[in-house]
C-alpha positions as CSV (number, residue, x, y, z in Angstrom):
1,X,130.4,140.7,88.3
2,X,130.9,143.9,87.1
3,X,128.3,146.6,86.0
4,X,129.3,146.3,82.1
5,X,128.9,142.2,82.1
6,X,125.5,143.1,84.6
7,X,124.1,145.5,82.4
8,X,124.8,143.5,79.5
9,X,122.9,140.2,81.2
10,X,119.9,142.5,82.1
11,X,119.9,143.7,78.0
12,X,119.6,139.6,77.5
13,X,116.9,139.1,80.1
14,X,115.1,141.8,78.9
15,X,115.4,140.3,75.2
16,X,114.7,136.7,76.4
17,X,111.7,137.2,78.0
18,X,110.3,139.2,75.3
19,X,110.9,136.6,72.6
20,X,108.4,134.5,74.7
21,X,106.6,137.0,75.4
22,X,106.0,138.5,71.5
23,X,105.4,134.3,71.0
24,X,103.0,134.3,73.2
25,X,101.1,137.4,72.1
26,X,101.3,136.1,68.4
27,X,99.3,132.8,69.7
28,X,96.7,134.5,71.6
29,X,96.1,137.2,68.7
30,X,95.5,133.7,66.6
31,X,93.6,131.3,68.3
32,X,91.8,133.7,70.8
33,X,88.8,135.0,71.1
34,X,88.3,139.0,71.0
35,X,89.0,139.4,74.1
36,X,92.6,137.3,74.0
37,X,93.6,138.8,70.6
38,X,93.3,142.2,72.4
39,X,95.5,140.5,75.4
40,X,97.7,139.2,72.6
41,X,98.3,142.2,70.5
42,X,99.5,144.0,74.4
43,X,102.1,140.8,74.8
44,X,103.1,141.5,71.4
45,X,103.1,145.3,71.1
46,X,105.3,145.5,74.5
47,X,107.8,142.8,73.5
48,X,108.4,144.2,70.3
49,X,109.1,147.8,72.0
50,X,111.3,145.6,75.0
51,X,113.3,143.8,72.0
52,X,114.1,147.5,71.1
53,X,115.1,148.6,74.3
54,X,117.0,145.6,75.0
55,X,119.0,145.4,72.0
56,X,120.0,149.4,71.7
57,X,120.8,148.6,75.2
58,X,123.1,146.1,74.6
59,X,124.9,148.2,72.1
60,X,124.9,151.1,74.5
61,X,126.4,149.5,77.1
62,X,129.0,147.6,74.5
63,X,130.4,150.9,73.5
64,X,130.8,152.5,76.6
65,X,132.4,149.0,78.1
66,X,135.2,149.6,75.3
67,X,135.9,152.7,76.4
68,X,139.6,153.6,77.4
69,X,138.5,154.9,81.2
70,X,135.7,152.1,81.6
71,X,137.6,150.4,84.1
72,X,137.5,153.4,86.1
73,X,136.3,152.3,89.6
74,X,134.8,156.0,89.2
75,X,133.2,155.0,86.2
76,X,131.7,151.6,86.5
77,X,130.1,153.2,90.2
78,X,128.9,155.7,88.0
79,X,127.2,153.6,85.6
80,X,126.3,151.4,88.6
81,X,124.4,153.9,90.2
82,X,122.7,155.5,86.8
83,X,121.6,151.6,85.9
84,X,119.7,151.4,89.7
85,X,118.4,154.9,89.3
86,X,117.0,154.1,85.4
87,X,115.5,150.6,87.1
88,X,113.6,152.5,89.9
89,X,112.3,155.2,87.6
90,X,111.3,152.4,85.4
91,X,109.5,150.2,88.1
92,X,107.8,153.9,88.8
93,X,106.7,154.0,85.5
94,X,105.1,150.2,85.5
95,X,103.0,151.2,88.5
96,X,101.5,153.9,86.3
97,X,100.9,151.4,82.9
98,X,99.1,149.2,85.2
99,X,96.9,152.1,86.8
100,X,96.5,153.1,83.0
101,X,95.2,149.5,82.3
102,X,93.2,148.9,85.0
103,X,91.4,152.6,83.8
104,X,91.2,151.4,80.1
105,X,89.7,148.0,80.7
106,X,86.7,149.7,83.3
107,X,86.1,152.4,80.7
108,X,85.8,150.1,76.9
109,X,82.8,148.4,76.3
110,X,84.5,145.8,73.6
111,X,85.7,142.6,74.9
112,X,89.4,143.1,72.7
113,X,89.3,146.5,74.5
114,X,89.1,145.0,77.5
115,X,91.3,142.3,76.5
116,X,93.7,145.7,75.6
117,X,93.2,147.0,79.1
118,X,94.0,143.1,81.2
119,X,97.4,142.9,78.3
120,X,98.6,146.4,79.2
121,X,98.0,145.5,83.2
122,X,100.2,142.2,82.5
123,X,102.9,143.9,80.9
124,X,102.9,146.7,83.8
125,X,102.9,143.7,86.3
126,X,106.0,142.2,84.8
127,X,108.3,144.7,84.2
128,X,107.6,145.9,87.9
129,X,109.1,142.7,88.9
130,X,111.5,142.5,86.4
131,X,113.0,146.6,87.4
132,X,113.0,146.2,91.1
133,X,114.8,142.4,90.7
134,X,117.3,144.0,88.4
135,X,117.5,147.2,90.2
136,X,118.2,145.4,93.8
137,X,120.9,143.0,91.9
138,X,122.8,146.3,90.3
139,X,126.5,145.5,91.1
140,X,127.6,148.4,94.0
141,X,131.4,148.3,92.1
């Protein structure tokens, strides 16, 4: 596979899983108690944000695909190796959400605080996974 078709099917992971995922959040912000709404409103919040990223993404790496010298093997090892680096600083980045969860949820009182705190921790959690699977899958050519 090569990196424009990968970085297109990581755009439509990201996108997939998020329309569960804003589902999900919708369903706990209805039928849960405080402390799920405030779960829910995380799964929501982030999914919304991830829909973003994964659909200007998309575009992104549709316009640069068309490009005359994007069959470059300079190029696509270029994008290849600016994809991996963008996952790791990303996976980075999750660590810190979830440290930023763990210290909201210790420091509110509220149970949909809380509930904040546990959602933001979740979200963290998953796109760890989901940036070091990607990241270790990036095409080398």
């Amino acid at each position: 596979m090569n990196i424009w078709d990968f970085s297109a099917l990581v755009s439509k992971r990201l996108m997939n899983w998020n329309t569960v995922n804003l589902g999900v959040g919708a369903l706990l912000m209805l039928v849960g108690g405080r402390f799920l709404r405030g779960v829910g409103s995380q799964f929501a919040a982030w999914a919304a944000i991830n829909l973003g990223i994964g659909w200007f993404g998309a575009r992104a790496n549709a316009d640069r695909a068309a490009r005359p010298d994007a069959k470059s093997p300079l190029i696509r090892e270029m994008q290849a190796r600016s994809l991996r680096r963008l996952l790791w600083i990303n996976a980075g980045l999750d660590v810190l959400y979830m440290i930023g969860g763990v210290w909201y949820a210790l420091r509110v009182k509220s149970p949909r605080g809380r509930g904040m705190g546990v959602g933001v921790i979740f979200q963290g959690l998953f796109l760890l996974i989901f940036d070091v699977l990607q990241a270790r899958e990036v095409p080398e050519r």
